[in-house]
CHARMM-style PDB file with segment names, atoms N, HN, CA, C and O in Angstrom:
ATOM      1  N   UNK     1      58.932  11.912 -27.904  1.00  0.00      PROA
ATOM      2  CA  UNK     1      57.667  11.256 -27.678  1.00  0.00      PROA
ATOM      3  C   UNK     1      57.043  11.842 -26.415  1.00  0.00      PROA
ATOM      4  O   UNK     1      57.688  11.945 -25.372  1.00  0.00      PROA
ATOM      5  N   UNK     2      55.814  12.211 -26.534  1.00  0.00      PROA
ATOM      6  HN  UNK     2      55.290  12.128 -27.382  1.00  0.00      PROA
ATOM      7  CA  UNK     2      55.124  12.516 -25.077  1.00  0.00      PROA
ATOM      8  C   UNK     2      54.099  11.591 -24.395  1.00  0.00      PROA
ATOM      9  O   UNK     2      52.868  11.573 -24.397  1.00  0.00      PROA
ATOM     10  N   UNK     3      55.341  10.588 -23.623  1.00  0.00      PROA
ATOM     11  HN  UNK     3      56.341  10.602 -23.621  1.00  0.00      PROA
ATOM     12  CA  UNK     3      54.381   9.572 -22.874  1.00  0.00      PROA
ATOM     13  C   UNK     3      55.327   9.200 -22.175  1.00  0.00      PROA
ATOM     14  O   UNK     3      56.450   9.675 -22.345  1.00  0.00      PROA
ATOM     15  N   UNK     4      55.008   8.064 -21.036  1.00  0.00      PROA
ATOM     16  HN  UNK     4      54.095   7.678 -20.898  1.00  0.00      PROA
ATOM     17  CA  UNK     4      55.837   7.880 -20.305  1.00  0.00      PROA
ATOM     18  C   UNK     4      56.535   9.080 -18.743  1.00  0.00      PROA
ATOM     19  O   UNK     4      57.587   9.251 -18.128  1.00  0.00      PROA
ATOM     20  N   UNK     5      55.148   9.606 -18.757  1.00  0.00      PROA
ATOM     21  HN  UNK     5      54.293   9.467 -19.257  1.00  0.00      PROA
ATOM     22  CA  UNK     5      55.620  10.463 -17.612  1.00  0.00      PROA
ATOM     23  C   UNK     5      55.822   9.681 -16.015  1.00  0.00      PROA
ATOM     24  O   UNK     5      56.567   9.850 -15.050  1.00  0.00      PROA
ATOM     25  N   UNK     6      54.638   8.698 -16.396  1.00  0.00      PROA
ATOM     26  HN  UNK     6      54.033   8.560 -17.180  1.00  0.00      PROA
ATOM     27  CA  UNK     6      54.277   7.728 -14.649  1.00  0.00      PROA
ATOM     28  C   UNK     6      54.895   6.527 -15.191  1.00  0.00      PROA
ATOM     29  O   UNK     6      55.247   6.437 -16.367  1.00  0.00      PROA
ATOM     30  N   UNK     7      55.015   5.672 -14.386  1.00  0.00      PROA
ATOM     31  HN  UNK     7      54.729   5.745 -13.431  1.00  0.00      PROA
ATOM     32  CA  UNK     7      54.924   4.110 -14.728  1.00  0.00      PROA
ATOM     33  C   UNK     7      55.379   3.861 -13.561  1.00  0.00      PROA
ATOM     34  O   UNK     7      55.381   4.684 -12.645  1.00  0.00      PROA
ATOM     35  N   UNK     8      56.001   2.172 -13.454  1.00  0.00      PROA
ATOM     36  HN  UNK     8      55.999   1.504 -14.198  1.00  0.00      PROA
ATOM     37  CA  UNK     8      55.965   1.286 -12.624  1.00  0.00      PROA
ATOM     38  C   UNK     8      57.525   1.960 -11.708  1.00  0.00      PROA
ATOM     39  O   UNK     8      58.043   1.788 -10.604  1.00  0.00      PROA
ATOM     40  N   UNK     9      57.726   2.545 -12.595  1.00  0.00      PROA
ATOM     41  HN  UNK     9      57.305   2.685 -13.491  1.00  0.00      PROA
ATOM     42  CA  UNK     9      59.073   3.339 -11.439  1.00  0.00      PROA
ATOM     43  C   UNK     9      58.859   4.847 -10.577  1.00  0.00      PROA
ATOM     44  O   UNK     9      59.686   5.507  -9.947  1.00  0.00      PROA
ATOM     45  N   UNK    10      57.664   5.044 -10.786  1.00  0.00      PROA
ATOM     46  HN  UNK    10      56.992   4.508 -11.297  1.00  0.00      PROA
ATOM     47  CA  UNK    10      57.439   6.412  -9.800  1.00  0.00      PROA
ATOM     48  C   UNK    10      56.502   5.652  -8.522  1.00  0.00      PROA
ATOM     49  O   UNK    10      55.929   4.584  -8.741  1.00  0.00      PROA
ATOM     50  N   UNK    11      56.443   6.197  -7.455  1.00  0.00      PROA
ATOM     51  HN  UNK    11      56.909   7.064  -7.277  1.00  0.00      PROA
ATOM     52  CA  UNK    11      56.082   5.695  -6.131  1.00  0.00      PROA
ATOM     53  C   UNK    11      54.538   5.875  -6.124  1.00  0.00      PROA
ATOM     54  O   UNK    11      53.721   5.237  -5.460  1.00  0.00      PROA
ATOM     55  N   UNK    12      54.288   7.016  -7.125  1.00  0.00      PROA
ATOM     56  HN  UNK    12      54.951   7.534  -7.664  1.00  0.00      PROA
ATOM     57  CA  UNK    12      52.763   7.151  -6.998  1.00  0.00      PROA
ATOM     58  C   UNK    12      52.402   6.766  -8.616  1.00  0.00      PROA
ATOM     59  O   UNK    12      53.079   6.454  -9.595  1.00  0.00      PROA
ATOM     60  N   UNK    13      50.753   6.992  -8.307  1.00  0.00      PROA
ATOM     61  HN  UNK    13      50.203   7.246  -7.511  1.00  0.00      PROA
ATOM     62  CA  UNK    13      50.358   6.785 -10.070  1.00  0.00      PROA
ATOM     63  C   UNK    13      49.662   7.790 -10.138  1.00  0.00      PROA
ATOM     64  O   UNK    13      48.888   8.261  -9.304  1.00  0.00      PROA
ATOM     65  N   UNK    14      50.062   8.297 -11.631  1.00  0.00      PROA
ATOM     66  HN  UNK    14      50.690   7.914 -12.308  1.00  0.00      PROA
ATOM     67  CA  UNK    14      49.522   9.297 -12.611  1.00  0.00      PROA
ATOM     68  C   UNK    14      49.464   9.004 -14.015  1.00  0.00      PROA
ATOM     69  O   UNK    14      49.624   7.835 -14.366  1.00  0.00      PROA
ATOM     70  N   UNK    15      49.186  10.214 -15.163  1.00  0.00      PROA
ATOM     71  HN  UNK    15      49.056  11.164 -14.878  1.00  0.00      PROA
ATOM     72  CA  UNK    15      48.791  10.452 -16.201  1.00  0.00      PROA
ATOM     73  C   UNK    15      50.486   9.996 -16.952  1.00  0.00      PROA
ATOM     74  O   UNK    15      51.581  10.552 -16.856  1.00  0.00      PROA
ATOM     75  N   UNK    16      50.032   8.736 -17.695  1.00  0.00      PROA
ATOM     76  HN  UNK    16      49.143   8.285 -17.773  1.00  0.00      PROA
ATOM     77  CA  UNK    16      51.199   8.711 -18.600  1.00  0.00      PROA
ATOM     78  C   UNK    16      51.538  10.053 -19.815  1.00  0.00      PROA
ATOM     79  O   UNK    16      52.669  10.415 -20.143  1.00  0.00      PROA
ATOM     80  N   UNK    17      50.843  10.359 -20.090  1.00  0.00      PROA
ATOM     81  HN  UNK    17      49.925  10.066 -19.824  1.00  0.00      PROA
ATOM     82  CA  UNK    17      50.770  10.748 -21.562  1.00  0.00      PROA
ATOM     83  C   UNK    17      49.978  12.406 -21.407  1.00  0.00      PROA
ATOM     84  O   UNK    17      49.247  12.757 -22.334  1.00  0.00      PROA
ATOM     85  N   UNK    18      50.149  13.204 -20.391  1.00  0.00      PROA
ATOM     86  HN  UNK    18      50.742  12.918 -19.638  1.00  0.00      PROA
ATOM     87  CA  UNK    18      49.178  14.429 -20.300  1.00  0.00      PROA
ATOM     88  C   UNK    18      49.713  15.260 -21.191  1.00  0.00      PROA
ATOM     89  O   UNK    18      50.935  15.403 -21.224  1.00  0.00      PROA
ATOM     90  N   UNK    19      48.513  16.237 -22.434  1.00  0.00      PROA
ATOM     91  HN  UNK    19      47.520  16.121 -22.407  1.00  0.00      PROA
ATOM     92  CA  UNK    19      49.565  17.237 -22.827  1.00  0.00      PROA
ATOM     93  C   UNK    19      49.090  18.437 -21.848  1.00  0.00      PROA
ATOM     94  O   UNK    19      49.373  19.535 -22.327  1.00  0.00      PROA
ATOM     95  N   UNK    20      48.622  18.478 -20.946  1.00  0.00      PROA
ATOM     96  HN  UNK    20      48.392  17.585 -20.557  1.00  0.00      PROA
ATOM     97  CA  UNK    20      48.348  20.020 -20.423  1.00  0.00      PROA
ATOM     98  C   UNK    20      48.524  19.518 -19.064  1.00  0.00      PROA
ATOM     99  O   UNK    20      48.264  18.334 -18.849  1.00  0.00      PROA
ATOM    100  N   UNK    21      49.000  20.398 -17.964  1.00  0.00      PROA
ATOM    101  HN  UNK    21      49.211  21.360 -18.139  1.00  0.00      PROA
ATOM    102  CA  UNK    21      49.619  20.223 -16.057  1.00  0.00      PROA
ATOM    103  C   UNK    21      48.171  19.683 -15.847  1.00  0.00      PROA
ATOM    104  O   UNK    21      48.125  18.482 -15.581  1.00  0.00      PROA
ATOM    105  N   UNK    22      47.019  20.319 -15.913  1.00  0.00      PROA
ATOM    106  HN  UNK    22      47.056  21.295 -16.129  1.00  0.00      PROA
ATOM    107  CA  UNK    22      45.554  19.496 -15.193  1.00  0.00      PROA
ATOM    108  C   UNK    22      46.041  19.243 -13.982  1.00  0.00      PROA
ATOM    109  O   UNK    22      46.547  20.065 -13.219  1.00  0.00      PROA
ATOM    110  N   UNK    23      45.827  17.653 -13.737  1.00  0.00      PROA
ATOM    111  HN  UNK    23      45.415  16.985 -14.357  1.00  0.00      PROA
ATOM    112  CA  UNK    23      46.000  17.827 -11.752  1.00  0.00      PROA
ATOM    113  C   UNK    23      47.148  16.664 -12.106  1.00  0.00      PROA
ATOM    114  O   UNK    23      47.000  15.569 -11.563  1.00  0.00      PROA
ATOM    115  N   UNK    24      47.987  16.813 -12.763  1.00  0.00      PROA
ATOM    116  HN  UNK    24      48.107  17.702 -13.204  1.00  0.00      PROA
ATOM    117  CA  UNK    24      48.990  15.745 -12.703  1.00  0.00      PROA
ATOM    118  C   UNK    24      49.618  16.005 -11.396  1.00  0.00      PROA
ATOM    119  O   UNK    24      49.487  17.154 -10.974  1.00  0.00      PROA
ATOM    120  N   UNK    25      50.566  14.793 -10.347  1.00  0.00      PROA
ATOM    121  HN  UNK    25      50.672  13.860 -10.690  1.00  0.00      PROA
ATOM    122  CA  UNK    25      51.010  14.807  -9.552  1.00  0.00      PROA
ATOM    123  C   UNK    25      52.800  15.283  -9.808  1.00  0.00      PROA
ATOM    124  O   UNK    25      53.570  15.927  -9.096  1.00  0.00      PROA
ATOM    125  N   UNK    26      52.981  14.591 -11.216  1.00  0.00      PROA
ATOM    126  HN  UNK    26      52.356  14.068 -11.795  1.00  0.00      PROA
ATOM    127  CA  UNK    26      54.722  14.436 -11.440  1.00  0.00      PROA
ATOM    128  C   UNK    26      55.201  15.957 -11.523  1.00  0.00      PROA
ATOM    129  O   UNK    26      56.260  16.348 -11.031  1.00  0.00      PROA
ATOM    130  N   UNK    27      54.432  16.644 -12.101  1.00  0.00      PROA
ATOM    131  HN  UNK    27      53.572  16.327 -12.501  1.00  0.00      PROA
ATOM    132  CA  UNK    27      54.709  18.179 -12.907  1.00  0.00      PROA
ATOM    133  C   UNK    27      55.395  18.065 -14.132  1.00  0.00      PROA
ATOM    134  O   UNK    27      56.358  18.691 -14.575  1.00  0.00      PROA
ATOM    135  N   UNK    28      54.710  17.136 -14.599  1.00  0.00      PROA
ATOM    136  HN  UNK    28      53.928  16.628 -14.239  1.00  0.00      PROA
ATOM    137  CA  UNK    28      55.538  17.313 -16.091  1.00  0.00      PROA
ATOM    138  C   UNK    28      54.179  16.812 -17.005  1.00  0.00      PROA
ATOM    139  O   UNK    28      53.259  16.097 -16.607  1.00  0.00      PROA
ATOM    140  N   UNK    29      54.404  17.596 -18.748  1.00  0.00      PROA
ATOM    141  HN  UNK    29      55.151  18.177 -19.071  1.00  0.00      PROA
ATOM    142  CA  UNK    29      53.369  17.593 -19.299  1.00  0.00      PROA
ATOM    143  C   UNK    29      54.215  18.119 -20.739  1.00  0.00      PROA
ATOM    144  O   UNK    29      55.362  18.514 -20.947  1.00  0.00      PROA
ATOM    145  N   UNK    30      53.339  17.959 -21.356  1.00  0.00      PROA
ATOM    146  HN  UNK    30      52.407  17.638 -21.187  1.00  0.00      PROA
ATOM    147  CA  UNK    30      54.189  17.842 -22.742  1.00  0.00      PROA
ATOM    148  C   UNK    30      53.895  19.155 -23.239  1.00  0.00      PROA
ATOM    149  O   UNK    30      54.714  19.560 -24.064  1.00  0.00      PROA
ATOM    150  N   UNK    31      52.910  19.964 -22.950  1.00  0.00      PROA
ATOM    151  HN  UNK    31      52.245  19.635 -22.279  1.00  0.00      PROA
ATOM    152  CA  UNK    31      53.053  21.784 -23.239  1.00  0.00      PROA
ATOM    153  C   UNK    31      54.346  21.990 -22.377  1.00  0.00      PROA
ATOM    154  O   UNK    31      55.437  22.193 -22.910  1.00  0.00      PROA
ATOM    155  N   UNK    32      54.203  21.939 -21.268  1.00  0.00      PROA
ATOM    156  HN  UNK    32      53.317  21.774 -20.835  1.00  0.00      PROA
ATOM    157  CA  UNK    32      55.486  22.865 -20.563  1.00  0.00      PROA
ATOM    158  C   UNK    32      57.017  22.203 -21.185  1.00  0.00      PROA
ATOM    159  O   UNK    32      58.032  22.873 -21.379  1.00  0.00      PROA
ATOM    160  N   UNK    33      56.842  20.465 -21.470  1.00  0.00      PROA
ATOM    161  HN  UNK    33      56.018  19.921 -21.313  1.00  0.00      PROA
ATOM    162  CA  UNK    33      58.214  20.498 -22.505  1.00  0.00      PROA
ATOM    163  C   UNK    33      58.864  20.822 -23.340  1.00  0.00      PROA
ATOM    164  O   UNK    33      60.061  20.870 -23.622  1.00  0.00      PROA
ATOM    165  N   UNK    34      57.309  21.216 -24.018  1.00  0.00      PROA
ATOM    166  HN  UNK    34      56.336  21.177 -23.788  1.00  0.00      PROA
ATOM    167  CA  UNK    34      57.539  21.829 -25.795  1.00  0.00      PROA
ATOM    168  C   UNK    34      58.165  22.925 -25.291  1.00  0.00      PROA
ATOM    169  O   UNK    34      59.381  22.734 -25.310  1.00  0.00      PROA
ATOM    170  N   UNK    35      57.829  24.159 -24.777  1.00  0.00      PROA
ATOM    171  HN  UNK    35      56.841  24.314 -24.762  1.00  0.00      PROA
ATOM    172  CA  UNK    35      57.965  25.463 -24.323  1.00  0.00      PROA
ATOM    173  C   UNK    35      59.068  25.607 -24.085  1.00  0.00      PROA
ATOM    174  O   UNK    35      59.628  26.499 -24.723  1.00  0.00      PROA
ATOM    175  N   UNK    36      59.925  24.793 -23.043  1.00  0.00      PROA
ATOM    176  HN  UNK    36      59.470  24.068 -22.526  1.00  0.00      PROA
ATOM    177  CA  UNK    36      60.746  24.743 -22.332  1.00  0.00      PROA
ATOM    178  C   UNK    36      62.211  24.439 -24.014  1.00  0.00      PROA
ATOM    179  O   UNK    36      63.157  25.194 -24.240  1.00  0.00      PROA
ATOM    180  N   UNK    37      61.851  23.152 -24.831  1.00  0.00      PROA
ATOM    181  HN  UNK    37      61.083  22.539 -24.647  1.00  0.00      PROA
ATOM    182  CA  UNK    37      62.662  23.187 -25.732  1.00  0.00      PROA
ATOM    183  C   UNK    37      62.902  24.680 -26.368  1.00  0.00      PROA
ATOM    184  O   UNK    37      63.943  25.316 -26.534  1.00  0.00      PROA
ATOM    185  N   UNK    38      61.702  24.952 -26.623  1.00  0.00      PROA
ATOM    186  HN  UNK    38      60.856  24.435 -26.488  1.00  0.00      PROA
ATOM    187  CA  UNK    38      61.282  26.322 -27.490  1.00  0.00      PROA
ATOM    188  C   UNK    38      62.688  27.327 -26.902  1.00  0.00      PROA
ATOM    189  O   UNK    38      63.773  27.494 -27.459  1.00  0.00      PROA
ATOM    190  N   UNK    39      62.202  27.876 -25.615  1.00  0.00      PROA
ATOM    191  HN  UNK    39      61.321  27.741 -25.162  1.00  0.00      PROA
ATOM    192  CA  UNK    39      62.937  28.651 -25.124  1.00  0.00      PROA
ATOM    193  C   UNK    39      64.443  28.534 -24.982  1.00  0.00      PROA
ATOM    194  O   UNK    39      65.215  29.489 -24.902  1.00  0.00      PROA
ATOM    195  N   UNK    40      64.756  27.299 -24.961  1.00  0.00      PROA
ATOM    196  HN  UNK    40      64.129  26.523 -25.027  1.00  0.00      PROA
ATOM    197  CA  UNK    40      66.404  26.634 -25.722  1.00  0.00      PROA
ATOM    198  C   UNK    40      66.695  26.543 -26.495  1.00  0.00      PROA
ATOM    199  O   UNK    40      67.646  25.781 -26.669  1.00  0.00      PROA
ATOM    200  N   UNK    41      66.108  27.252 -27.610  1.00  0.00      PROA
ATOM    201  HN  UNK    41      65.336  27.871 -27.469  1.00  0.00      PROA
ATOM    202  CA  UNK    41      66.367  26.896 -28.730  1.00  0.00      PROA
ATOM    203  C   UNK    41      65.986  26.120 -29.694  1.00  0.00      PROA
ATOM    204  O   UNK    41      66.695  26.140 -30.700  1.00  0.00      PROA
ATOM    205  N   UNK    42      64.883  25.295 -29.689  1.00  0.00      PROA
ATOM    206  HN  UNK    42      64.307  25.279 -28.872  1.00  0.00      PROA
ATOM    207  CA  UNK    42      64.537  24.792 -30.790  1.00  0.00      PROA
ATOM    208  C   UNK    42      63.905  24.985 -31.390  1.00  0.00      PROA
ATOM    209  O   UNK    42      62.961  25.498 -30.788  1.00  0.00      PROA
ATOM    210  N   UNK    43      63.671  24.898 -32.669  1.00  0.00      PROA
ATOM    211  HN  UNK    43      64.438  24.482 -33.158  1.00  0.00      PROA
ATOM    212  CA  UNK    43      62.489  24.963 -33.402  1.00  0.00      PROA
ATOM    213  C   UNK    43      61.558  24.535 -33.833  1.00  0.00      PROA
ATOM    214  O   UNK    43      61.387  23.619 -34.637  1.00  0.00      PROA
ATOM    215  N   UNK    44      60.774  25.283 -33.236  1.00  0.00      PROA
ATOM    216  HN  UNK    44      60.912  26.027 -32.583  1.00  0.00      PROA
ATOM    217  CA  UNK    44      59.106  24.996 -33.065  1.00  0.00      PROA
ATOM    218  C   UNK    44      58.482  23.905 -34.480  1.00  0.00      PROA
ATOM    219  O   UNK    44      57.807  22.876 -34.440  1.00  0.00      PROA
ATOM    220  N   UNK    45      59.099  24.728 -35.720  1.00  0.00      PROA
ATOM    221  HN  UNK    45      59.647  25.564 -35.752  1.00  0.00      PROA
ATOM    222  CA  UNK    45      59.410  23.977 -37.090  1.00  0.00      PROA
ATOM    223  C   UNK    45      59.490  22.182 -37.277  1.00  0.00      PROA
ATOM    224  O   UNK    45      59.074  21.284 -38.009  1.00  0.00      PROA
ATOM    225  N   UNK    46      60.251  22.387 -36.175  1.00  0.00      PROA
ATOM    226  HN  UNK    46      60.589  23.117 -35.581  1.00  0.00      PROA
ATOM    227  CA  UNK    46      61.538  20.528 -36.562  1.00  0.00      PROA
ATOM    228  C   UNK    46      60.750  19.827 -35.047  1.00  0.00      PROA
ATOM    229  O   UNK    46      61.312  18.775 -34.739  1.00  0.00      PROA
ATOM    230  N   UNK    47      59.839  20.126 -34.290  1.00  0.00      PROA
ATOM    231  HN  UNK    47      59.383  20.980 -34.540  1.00  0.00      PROA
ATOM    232  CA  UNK    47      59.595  19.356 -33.375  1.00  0.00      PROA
ATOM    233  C   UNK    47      58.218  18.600 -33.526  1.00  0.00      PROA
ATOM    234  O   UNK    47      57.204  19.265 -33.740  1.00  0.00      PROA
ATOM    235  N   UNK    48      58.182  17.782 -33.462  1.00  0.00      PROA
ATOM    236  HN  UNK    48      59.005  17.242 -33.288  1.00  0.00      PROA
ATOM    237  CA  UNK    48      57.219  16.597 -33.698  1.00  0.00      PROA
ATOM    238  C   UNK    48      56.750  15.832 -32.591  1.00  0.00      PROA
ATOM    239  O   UNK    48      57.708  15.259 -32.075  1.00  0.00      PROA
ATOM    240  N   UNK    49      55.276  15.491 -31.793  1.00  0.00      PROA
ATOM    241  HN  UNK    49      54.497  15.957 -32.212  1.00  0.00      PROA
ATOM    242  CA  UNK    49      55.030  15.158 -31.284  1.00  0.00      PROA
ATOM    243  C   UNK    49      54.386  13.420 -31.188  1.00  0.00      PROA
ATOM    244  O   UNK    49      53.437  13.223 -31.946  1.00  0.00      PROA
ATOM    245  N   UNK    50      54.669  12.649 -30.645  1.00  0.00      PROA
ATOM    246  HN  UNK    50      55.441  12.809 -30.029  1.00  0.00      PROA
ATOM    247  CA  UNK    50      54.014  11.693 -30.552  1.00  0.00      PROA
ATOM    248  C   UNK    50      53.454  11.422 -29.287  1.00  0.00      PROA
ATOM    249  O   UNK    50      53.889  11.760 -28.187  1.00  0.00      PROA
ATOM    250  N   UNK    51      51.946  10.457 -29.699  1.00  0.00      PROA
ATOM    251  HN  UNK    51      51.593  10.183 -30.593  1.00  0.00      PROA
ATOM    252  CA  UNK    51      50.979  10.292 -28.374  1.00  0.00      PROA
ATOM    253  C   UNK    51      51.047   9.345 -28.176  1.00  0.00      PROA
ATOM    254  O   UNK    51      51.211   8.702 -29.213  1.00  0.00      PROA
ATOM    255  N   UNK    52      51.002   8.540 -26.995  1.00  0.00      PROA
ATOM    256  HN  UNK    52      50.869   9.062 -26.153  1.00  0.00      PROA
ATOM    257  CA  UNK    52      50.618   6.785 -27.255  1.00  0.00      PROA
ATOM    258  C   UNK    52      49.199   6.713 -26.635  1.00  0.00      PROA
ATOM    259  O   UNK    52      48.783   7.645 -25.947  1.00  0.00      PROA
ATOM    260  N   UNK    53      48.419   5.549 -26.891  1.00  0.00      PROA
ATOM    261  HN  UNK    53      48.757   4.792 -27.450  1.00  0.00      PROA
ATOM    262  CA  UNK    53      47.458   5.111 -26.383  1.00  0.00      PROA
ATOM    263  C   UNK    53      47.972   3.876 -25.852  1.00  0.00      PROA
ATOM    264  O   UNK    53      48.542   3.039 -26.552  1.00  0.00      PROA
ATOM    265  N   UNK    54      47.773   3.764 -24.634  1.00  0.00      PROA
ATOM    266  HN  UNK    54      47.309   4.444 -24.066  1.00  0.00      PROA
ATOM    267  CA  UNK    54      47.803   2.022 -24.403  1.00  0.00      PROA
ATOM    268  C   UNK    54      47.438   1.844 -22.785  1.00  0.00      PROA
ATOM    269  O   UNK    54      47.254   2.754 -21.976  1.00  0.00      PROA
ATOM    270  N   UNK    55      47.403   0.818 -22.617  1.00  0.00      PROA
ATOM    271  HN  UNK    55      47.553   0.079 -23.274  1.00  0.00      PROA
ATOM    272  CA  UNK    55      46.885   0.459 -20.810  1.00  0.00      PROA
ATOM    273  C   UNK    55      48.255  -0.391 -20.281  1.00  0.00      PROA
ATOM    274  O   UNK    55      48.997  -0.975 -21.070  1.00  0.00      PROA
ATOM    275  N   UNK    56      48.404  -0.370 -19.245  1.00  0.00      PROA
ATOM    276  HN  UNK    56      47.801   0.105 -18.604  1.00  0.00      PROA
ATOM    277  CA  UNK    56      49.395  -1.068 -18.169  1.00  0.00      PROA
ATOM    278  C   UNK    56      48.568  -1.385 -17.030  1.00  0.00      PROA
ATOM    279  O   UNK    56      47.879  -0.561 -16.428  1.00  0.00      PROA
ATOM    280  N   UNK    57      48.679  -2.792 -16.721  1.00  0.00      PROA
ATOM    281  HN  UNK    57      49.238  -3.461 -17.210  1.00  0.00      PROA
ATOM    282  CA  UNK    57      48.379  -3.241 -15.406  1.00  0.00      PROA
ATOM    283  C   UNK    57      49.732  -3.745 -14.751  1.00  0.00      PROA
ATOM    284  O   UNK    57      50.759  -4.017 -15.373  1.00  0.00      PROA
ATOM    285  N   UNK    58      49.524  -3.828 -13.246  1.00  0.00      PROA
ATOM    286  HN  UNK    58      48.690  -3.608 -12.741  1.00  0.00      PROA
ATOM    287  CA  UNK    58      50.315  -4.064 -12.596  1.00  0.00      PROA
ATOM    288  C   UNK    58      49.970  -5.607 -12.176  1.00  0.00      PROA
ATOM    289  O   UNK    58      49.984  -5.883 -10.976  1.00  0.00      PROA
ATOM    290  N   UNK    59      49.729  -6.394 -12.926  1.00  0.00      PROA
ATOM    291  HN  UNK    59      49.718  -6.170 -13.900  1.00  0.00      PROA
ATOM    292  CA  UNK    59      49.015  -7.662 -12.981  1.00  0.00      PROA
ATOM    293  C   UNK    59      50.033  -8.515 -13.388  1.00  0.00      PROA
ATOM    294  O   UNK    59      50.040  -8.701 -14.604  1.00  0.00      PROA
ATOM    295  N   UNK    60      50.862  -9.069 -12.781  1.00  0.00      PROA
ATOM    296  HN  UNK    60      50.856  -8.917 -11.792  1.00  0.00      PROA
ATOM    297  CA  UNK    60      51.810  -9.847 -13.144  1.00  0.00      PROA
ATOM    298  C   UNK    60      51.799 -10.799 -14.123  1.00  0.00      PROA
ATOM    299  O   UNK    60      52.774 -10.938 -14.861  1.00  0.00      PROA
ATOM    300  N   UNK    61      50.602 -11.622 -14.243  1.00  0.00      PROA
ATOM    301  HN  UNK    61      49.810 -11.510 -13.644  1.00  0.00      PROA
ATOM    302  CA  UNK    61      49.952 -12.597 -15.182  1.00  0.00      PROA
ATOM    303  C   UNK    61      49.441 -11.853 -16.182  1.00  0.00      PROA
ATOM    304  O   UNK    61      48.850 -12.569 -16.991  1.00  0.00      PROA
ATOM    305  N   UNK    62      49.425 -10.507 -16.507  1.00  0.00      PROA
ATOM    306  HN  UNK    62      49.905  -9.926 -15.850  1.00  0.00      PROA
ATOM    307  CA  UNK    62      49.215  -9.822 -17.947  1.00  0.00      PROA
ATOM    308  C   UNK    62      50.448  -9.869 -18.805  1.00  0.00      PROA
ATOM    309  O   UNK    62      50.564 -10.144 -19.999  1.00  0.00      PROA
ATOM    310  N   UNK    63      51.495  -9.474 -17.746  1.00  0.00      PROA
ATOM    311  HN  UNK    63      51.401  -9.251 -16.776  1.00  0.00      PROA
ATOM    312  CA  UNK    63      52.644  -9.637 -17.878  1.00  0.00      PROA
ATOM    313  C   UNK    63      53.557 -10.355 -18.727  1.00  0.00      PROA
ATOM    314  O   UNK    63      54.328 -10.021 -19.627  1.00  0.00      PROA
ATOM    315  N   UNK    64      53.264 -11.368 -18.213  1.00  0.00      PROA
ATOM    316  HN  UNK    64      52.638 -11.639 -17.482  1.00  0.00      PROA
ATOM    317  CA  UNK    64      53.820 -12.981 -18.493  1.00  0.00      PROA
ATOM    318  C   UNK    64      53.270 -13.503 -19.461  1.00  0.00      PROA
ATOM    319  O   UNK    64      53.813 -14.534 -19.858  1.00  0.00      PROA
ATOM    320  N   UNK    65      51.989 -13.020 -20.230  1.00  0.00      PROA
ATOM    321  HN  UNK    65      51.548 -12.183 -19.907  1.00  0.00      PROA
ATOM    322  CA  UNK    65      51.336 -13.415 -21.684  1.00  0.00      PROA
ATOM    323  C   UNK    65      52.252 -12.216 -22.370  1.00  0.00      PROA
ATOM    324  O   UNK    65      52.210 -11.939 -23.569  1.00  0.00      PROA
ATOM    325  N   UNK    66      52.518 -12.006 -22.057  1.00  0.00      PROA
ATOM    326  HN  UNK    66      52.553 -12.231 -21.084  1.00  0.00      PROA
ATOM    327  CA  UNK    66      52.944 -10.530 -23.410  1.00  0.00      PROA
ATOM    328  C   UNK    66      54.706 -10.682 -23.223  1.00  0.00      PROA
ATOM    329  O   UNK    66      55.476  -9.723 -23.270  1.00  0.00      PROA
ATOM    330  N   UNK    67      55.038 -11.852 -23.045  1.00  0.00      PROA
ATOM    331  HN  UNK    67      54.412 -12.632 -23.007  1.00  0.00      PROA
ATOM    332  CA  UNK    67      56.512 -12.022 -22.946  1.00  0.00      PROA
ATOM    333  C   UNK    67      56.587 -13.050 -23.916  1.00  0.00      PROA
ATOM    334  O   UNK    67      55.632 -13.824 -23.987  1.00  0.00      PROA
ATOM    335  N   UNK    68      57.846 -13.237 -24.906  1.00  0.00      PROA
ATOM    336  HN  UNK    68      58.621 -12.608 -24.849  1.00  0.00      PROA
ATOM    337  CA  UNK    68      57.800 -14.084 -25.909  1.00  0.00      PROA
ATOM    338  C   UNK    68      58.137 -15.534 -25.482  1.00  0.00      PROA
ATOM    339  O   UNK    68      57.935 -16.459 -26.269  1.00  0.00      PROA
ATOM    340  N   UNK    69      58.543 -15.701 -24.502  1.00  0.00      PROA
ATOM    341  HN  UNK    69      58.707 -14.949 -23.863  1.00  0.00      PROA
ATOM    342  CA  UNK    69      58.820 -17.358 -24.254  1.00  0.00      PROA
ATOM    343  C   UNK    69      57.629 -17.540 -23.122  1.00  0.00      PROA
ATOM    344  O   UNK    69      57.691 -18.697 -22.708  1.00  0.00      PROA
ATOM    345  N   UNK    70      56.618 -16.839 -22.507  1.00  0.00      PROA
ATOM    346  HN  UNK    70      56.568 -15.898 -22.844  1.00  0.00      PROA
ATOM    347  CA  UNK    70      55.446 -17.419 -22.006  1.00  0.00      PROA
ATOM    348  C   UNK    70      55.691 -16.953 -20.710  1.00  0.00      PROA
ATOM    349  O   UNK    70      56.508 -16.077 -20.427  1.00  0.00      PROA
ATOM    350  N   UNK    71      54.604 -17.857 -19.536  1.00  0.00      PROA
ATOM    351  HN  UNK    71      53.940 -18.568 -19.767  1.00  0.00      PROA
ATOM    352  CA  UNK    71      55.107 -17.449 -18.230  1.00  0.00      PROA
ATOM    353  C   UNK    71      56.171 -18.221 -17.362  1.00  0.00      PROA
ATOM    354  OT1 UNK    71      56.518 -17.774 -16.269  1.00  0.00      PROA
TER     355      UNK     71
END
């Protein structure tokens, strides 16, 4: 899957989901992953990409609605 590069565990915030470096801070991006498999060996054939769309706040009370027993 190519997402999940930033979130609530890196110190800074960036691009969850970039497929190209652009001005990301982390250095990671889902061209230079593909590539990087490539060059190990995999095939280009059998690799499949997924994108996500979605938003994250750091809003504690967004949080706490989107949990199944409430806040």
């Amino acid at each position: 899957m190519a997402y999940d590069y930033a979130g609530p565990w890196s110190n800074i915030s960036d691009y969850m989901a970039n497929l190209y470096r652009g001005t990301t801070k982390q250095g990671v991006d889902t061209d230079s992953v593909l590539k990087w498999y490539i060059r190990h060996g995999a095939s280009p054939r059998k690799i499949n990409i997924g994108l996500v769309f979605l938003m994250l706040s750091n809003a504690k009370p967004v949080l706490d609605l989107l949990t199944p027993n409430g806040p």
